[in-house]
C-alpha positions as CSV (number, residue, x, y, z in Angstrom):
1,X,86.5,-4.2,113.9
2,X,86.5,-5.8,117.2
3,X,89.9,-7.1,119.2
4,X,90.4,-8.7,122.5
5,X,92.8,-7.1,124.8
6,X,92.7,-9.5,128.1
7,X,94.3,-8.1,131.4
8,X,94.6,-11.5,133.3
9,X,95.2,-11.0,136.9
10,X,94.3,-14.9,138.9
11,X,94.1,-14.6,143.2
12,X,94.3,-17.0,145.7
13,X,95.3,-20.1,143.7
14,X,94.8,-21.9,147.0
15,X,92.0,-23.2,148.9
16,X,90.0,-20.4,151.2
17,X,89.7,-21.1,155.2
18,X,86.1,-22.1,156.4
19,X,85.2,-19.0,157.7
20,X,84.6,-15.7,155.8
21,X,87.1,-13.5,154.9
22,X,88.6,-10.4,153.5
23,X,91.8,-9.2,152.1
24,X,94.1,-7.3,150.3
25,X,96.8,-8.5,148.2
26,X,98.6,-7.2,145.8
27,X,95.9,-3.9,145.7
28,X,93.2,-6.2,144.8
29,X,90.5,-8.4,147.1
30,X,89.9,-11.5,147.8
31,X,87.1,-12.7,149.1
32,X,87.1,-15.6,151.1
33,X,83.1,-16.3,149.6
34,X,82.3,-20.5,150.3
35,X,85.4,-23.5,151.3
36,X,84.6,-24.7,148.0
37,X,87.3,-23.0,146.4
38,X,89.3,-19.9,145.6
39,X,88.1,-17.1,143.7
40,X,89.7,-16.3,140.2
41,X,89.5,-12.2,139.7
42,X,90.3,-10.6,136.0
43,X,89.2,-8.2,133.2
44,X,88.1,-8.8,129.5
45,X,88.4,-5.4,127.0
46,X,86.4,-5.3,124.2
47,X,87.6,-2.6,121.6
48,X,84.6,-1.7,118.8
49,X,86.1,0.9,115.9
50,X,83.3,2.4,114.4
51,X,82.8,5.4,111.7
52,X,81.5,8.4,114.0
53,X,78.1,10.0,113.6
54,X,78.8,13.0,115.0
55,X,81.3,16.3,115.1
56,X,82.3,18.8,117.1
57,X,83.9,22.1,116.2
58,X,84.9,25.0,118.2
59,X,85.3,28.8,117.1
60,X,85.5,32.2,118.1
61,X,87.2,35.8,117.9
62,X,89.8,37.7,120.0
63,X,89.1,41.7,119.7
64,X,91.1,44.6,121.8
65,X,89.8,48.3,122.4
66,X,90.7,50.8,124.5
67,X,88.6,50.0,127.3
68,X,86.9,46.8,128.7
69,X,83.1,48.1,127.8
70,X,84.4,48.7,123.8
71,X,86.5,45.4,123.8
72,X,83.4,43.7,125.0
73,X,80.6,45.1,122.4
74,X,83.2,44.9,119.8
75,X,83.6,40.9,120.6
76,X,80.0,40.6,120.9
77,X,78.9,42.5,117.3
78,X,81.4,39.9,116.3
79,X,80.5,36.5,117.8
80,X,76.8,37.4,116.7
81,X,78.0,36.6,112.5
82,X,79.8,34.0,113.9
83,X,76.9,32.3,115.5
84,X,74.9,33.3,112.5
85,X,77.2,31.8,110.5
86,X,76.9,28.6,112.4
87,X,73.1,28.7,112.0
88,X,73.4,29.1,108.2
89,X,74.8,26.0,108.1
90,X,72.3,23.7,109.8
91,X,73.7,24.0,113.7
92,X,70.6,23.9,115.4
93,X,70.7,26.7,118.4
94,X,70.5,23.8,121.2
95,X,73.4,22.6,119.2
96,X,75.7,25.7,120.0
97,X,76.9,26.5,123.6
98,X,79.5,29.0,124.4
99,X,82.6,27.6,126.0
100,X,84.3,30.4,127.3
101,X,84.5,34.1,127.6
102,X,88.0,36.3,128.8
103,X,88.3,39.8,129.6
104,X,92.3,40.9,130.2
105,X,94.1,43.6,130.4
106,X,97.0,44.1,127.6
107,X,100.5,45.6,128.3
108,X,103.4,46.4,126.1
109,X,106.6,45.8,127.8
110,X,109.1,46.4,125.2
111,X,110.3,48.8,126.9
112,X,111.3,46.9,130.3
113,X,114.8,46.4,129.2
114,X,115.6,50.5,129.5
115,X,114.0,50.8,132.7
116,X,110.4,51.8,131.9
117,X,107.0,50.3,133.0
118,X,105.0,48.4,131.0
119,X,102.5,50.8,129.0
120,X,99.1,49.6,129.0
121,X,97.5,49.7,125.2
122,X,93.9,48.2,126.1
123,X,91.5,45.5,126.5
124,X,91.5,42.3,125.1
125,X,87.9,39.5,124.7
126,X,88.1,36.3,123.4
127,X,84.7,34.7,123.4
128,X,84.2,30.9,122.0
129,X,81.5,29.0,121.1
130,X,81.3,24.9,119.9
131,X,78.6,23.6,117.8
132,X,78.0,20.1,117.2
133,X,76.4,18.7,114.1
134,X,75.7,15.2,113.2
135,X,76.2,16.5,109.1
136,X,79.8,14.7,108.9
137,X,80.4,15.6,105.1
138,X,79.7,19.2,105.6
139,X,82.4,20.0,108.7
140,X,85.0,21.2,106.3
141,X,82.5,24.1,104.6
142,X,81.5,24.5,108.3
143,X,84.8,25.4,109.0
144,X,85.5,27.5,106.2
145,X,82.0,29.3,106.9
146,X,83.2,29.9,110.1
147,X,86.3,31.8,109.3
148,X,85.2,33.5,106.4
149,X,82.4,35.1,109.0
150,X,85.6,36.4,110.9
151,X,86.5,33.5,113.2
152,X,89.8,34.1,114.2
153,X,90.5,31.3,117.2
154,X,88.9,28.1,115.1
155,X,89.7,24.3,116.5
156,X,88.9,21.0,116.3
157,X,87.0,18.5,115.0
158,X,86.4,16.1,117.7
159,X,85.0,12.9,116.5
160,X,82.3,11.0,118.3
161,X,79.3,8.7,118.7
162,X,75.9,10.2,119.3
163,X,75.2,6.8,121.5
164,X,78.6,4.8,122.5
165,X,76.7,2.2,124.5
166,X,74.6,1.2,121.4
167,X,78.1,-0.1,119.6
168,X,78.9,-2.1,122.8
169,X,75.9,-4.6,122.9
170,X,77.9,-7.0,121.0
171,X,80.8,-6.6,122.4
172,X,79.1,-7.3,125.7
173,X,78.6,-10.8,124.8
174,X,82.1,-12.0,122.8
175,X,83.4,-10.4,126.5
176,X,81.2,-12.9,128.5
177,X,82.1,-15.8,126.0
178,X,85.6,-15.0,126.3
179,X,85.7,-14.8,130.4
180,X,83.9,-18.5,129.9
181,X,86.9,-19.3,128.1
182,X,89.3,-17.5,130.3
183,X,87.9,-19.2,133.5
184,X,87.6,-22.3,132.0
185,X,91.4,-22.7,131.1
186,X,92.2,-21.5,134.4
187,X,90.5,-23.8,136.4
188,X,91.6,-26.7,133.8
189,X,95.3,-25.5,134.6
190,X,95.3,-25.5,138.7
191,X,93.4,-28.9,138.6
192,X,89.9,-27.6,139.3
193,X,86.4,-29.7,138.1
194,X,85.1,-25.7,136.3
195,X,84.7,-22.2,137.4
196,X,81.6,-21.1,138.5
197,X,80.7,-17.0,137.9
198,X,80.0,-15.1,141.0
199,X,80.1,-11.1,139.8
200,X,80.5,-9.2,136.5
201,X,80.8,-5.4,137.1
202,X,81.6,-3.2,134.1
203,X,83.9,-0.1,133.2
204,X,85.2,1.3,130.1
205,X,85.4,4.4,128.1
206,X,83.0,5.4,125.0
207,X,84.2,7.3,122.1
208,X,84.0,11.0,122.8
209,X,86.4,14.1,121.9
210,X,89.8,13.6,120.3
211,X,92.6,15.8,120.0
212,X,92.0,19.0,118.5
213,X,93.2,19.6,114.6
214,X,94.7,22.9,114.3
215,X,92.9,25.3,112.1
216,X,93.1,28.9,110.9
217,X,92.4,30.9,108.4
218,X,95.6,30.8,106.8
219,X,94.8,27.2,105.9
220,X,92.2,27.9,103.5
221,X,92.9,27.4,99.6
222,X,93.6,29.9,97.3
223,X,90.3,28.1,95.5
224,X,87.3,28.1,96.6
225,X,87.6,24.4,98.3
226,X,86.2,23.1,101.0
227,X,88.6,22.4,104.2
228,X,89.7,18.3,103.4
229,X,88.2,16.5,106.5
230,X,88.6,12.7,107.3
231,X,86.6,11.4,110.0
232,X,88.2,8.2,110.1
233,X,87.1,5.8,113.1
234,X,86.5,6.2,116.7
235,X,87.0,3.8,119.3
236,X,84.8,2.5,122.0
237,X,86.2,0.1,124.7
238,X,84.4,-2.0,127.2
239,X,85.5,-3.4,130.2
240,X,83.7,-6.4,132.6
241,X,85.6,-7.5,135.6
242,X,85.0,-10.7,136.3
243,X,84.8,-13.1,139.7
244,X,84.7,-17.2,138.9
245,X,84.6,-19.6,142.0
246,X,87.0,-22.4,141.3
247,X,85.0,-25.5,142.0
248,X,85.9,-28.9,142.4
């Protein structure tokens, strides 16, 4: 599904001195290019919703032991099922890539309130790891494989498109039809002859992560049912700026 969004901004209705020049109104520049006539400056977004063709997933365990060398072998006996798990299910190794690893120190301090320090009580590791698979249908068991292989800290999906810019081709040209249009009018309305282009630059944002869907273990049937995951759609938005010389 594709939609227009058009962020109109017009500059320098007016006709440019002879000379070259430069500057700044309203935090955006005119330039003062030929005499023939002012330049018209705006944006065209192009919004393309697609299904995505790809998943991320994110999961790992939190142990604590007495001291840092225990907590840490502990965390990594258990992060090796984990990542085997993963495996198991199709993640391809270059596909899994550890996203972050904390050693702290734990304290008790329910005691604070009669005067006492805290008590220390150990060390805890939480080690994570994301895995990305392009298997859509099969992140719910992926997610359940995961926690029955002792994942305890277990987040996401995030949705996304293996290549963004691939959705965007035709988007690229009902943008450029629609400046044409855009530039047209614009001209037709301050009494110009046309509008002639002078730059496109582009921008935009491609569809990438979305907000993680909380996930534990808790959440798992009673029956042996797969996690219910709906991809839905992911959005990818283009962006040309656009610079037409009113001519007349």
């Amino acid at each position: 599904m594709t939609k227009q969004l058009f962020a109109v901004m017009a500059t320098g209705l007016a006709l440019m001195a002879a000379t070259p020049a430069l500057a700044q109104q309203g935090g955006s520049t005119v330039t003062a290019a030929t005499v023939q006539g002012p330049i018209l400056s705006f944006s065209v977004n192009e919004e393309v919703r697609s299904r995505p063709d790809q998943a991320t997933v994110g999961a790992g365990v939190t142990t604590t032991a007495p001291t840092a060398v225990e907590a840490m072998r502990a965390n990594a006996a258990a992060m090796e099922k984990l990542i085997a798990a993963a495996k198991a299910r199709g993640i391809k190794p270059e596909d899994i890539q550890t996203s972050g690893i904390s050693l702290s120190p734990q304290y008790d301090y329910s005691n604070q309130g009669n005067g006492q320090p805290p008590r220390f009580i150990g060390y805890q590791v939480s080690n994570t790891v994301r895995a990305t698979t392009g298997k859509i249908d099969d992140i719910g068991p992926l997610l359940d494989a995961l926690a029955a292989a002792g994942g305890t800290n277990i987040e996401g999906p995030w949705f996304g498109m293996k290549d963004a810019d691939a959705q965007l081709v035709g988007a690229r040209g009902a943008a450029i039809k629609a400046a044409e249009a855009k530039a047209a009018d614009y001209a037709r309305l301050a009494g110009y002859r046309g509008a002639e282009l002078v730059s496109i630059s582009e921008g935009g944002s491609f569809g990438g992560p979305q907000p993680p869907m909380p996930y534990g273990r808790g959440l798992m049937a009673a029956e042996a049912k797969a996690t219910p995951v709906e991809p839905g759609q992911v959005a990818n938005t283009l962006t040309l700026n656009f610079q037409y010389r009113l001519v007349k």
